[in-house]
N, C-alpha and C positions, 0 to 999 in steps of 0.2 A: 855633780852626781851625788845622789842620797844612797845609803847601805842602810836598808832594814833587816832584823832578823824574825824569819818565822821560825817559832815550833810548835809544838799540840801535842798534847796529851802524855803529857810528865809525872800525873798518878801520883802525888806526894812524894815520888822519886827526885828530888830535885840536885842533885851532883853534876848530873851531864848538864844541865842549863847554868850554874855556875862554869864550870868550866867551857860552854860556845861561849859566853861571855868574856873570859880570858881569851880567848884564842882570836876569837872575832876583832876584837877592841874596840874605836869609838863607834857607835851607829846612831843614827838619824831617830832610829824609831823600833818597839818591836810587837810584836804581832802574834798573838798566845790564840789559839783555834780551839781553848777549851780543856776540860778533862785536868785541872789542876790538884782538883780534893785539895782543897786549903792553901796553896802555895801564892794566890795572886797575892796577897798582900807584902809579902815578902819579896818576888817577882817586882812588884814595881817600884819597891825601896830600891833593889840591885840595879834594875835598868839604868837609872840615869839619864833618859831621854826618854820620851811619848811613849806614852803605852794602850796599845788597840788589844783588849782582852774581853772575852765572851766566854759565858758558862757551857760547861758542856754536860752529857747524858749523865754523867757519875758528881756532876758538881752543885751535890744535894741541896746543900744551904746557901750555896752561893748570891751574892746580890747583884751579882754581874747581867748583863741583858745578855738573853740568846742569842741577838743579831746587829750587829752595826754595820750601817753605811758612812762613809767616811770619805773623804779625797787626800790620797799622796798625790804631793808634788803633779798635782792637776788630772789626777787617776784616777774616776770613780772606782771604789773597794767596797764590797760587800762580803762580808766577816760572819762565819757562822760552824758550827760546829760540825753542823753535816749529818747529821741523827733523822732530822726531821724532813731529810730530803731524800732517802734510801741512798747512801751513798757507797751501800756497800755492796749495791746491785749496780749500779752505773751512775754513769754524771751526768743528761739529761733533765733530770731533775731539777739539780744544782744550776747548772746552767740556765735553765730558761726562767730562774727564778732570779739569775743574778741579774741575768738581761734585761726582763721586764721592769728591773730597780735602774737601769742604767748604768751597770757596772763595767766597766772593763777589768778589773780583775777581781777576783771569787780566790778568796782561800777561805778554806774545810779543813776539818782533820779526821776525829773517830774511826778513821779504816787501819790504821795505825803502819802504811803503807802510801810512800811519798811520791806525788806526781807534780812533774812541772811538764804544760802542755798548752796550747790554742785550741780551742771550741768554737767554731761560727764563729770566730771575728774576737772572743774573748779568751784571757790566760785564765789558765783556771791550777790552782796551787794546793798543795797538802804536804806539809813538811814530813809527813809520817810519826814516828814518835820517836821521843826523848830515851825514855824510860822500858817498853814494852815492845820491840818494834817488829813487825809481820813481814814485812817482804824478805823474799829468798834474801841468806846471808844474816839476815835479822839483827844489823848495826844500828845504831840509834841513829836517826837523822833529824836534819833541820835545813831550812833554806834560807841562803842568804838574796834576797831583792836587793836589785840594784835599775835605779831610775835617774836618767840621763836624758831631762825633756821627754821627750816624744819614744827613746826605745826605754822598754821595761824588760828587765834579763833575770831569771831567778837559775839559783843553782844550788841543786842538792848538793848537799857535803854530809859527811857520815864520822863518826868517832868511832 
């Protein structure tokens, strides 16, 4: 079994991504959805293991790509911020764009409000955010992926 951590949009806030880090402990890999204003590079000195990071709508100068496709542990992943797919009107979008790439699982972020869910046959992920977080309650959140062959289980957790 692999433990990745996602989060997204930590806004030069970076406290709480140090501390999922402490709490988390070892993980396989992790998975940034964007919206850093300057933190990737420091972000992937901390990590200590792989790091899947994409720029997002506020990550002006950034040289990060918009979008990556990738494979966990045998999983097509399609990695993108989520801006450029209205994802703040619905996931349709998102979706039929991860599919037509071959993805079986799609994490986003920009809504700043976290969903772990299936779509037509794909998981589709948004850790919500770090630093700014929108859904009722308004806790900062992140997801931890967990990949065990064949099932793939992600779960929100909140600080």
């Amino acid at each position: 079994m692999h433990k990745y951590l996602m989060v997204s949009d930590t806004h030069g806030r970076d406290d709480n991504f140090y501390k999922v880090l402490d709490i988390e402990g070892k993980l396989d890999g992790i998975i940034h959805c964007g919206d850093f204003e300057g933190s990737e590079g420091k972000f992937a000195i901390a990590a200590d293991c792989p790091v899947y990071f994409v720029s997002g709508n506020n990550d002006f100068f950034s040289t990060l790509k918009r979008e990556l496709d990738f494979t966990l542990d045998g999983h097509r992943v399609f990695l993108t911020h989520g801006h450029m797919y209205l994802v703040s009107m619905d996931l349709e979008n998102i979706r039929a764009e991860g599919m037509s790439r071959g993805a079986e699982i799609i994490c986003f972020g920009h809504t700043h409000k976290p969903v772990a869910k299936t779509m037509g046959g794909v998981y589709v992920f948004n850790p919500g955010s770090l630093s700014y977080p929108r859904q009722e309650g308004r806790r900062p959140s992140y997801i931890i992926l967990t990949i065990d062959g064949d099932r793939v289980d992600a779960e929100i957790k909140y600080l």
